[in-house]
C-alpha positions in Angstrom: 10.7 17.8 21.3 10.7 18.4 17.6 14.1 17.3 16.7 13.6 13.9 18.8 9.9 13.1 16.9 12.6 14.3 13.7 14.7 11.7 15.0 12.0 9.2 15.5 10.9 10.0 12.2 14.2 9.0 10.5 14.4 6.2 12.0 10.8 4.3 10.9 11.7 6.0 6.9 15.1 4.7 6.7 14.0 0.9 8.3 11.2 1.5 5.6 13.6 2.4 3.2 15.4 -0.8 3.7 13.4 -3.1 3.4 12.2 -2.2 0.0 12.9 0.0 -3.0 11.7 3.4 -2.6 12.2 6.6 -5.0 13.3 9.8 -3.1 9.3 11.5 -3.8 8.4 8.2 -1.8 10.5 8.8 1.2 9.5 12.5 1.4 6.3 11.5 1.2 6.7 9.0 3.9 9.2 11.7 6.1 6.1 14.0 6.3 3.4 11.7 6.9 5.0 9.7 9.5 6.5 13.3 11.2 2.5 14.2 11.1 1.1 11.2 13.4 4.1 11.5 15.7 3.3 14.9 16.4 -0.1 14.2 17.2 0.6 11.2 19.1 2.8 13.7 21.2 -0.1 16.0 21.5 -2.0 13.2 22.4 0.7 12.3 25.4 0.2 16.4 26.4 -3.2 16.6 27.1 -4.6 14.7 30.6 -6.6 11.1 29.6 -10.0 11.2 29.7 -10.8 14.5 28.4 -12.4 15.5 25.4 -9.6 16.8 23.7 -8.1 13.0 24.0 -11.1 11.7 21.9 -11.0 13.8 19.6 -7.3 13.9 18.8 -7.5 10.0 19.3 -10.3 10.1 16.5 -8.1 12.3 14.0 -5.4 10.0 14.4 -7.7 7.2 13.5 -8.9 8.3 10.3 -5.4 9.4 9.7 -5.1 6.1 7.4 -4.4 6.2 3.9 -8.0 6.2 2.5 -9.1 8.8 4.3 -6.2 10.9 3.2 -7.7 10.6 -0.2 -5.6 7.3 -1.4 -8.6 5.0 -3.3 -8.1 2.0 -4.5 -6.8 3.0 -7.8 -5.0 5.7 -6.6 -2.8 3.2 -4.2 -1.2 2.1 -6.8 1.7 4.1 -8.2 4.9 3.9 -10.6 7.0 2.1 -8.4 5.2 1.3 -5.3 2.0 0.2 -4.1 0.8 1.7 -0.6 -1.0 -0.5 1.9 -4.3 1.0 2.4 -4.4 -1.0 5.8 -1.2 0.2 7.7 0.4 3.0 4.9 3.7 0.9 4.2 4.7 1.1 0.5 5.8 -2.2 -1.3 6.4 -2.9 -5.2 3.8 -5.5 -4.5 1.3 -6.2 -1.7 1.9 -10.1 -1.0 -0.9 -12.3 0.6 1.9 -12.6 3.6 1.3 -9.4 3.9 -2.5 -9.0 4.1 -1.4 -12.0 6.6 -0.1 -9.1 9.3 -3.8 -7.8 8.9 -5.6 -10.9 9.1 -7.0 -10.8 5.7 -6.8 -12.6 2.3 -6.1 -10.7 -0.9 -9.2 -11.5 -1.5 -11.0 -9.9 1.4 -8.8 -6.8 1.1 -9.8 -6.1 -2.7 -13.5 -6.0 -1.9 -13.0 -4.1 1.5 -11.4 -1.3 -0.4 -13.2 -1.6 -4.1 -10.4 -3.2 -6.3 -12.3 -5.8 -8.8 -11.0 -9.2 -8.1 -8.9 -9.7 -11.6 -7.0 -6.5 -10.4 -3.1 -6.9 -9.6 -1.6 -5.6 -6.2 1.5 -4.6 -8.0 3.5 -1.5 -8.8 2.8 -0.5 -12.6 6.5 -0.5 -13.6 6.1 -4.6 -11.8 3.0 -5.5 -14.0 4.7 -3.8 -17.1 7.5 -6.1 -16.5 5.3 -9.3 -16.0 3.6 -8.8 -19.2 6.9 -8.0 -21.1 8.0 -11.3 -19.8 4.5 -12.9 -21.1 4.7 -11.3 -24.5 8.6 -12.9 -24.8 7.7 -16.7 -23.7 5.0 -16.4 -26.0 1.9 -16.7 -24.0 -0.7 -14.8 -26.1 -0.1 -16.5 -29.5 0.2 -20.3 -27.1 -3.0 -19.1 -25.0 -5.0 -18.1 -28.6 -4.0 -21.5 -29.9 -5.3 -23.9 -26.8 -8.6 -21.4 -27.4 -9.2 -22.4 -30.9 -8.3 -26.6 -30.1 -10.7 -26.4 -27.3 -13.4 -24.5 -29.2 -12.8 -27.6 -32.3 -13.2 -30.0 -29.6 -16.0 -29.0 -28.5 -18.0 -28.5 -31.5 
């Protein structure tokens, strides 16, 4: 049984894997927290439906999602990747297509899970970038200048 949910396992990382950039810590990560709910989902399938020992494994599994494993808001958001606090996939950025798959806005998923509003749902090394880009078209100096005109216009 173990090396088929090891199997199983490899196959959710590596289709993970592909369709987005992941560090190696990321994938191990990702090998044992996926290897986790498969083996409970297997002792799930073990024990007879309807007993007690099916709700309460069916409960663990449950609150089994990132949050409760101690992922905040803040704490979601890593290096390279950003983890999904709905469904625990990791992305670079967490798109409002996404949030789609969830039925929620990026919006309604900031203030379900305590980000402020103004707060990006990107990987640091992807907001890093953004405001390198920023600082090279000259946004800040253009931005301080449409300030002051608009402060002379309307004085």
């Amino acid at each position: 049984m173990s090396k088929r949910l090891w199997e199983m396992c490899g196959q959710i990382v590596a289709a993970q894997a592909s369709a987005g950039v992941m560090s190696t810590e990321e994938i191990e990560e990702s090998l044992r927290r996926i290897y986790k709910v498969l083996q409970e989902l297997a002792a799930v399938e073990e024990v007879a439906p309807g007993t007690e020992q099916v709700q309460e494994m069916a409960k663990s599994i449950a609150s089994n999602k990132p949050a409760a494993l101690g992922k905040g808001p803040y704490e979601s958001i890593g290096e390279n990747s950003v983890v999904c606090l709905e469904c625990g996939a990791q992305f670079r950025q967490i798109t409002a297509n996404h949030l789609k798959s969830h039925g929620m806005t990026p919006r309604e998923y900031k203030k379900k899970w305590g980000f402020r509003l103004k707060d990006s749902l990107a990987a640091k090394v992807v907001t890093r970038a953004r405001s390198e880009a920023a600082k090279v078209r000259g946004i800040p100096e253009n931005l301080k200048i449409y300030q002051e005109r608009r402060r002379k216009k309307s004085s």
